[in-house]
C-alpha positions as CSV (number, residue, x, y, z in Angstrom):
1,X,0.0,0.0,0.0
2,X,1.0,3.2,-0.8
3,X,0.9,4.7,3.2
4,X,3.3,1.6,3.6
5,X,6.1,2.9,0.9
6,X,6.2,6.2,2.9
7,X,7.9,4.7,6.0
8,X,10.6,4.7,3.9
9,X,11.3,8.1,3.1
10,X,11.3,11.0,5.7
11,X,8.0,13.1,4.2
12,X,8.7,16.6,4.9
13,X,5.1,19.0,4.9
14,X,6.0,22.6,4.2
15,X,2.5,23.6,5.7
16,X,0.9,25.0,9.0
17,X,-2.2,24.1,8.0
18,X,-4.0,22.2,10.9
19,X,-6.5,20.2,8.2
20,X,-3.5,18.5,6.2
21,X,-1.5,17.6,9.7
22,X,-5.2,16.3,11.6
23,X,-5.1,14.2,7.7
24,X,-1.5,13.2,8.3
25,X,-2.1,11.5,11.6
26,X,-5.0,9.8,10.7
27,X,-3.4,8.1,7.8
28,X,-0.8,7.5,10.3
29,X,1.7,9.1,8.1
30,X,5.2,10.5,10.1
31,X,6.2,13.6,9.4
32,X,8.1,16.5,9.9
33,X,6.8,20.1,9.5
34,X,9.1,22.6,7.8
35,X,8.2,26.5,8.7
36,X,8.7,28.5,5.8
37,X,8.1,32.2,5.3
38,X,6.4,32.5,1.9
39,X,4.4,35.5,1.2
40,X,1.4,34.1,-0.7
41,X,-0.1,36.7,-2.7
42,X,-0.6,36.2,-6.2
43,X,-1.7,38.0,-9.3
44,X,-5.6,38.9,-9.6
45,X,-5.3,37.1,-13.1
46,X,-5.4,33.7,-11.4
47,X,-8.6,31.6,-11.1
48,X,-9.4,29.1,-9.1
49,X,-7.1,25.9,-9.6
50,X,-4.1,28.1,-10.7
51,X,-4.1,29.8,-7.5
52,X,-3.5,26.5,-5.4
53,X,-1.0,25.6,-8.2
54,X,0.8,28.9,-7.8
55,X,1.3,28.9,-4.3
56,X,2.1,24.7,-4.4
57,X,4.8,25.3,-6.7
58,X,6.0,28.6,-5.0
59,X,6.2,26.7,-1.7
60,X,7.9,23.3,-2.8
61,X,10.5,25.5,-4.9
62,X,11.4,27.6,-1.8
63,X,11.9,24.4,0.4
64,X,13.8,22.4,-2.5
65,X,16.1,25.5,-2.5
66,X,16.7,25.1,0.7
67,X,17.1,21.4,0.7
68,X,20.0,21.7,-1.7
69,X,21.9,24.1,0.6
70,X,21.7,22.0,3.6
């Protein structure tokens, strides 16, 4: 099972968002939260999906920055 393959790896959530860690635990899914600082604003022009993409792929690219340095 997919939950399974995870104990494998050390899953990393770049989020303060209670929902996603109360979803986390119940999966039983360790992990470790990352604080980041992103400012999350983002052009009026986005809609809907492309706003949660935005912000996804600003997020992740912060923390894989900061991956690579340490």
């Amino acid at each position: 099972m997919f939950f399974e393959k995870l104990k494998n790896y050390n899953v990393l959530l770049a989020s303060n968002s209670k929902r996603r860690h109360e979803l986390l635990n119940q999966l039983g899914v360790q992990y470790k939260i990352i604080n980041q600082n992103v400012d999350e604003s983002f052009s009026n022009e986005l809609k809907g999906s492309m706003i949660t993409d935005y912000l996804a792929k600003k997020k992740s690219s912060l923390l894989a920055n900061n991956l690579k340095k340490k």
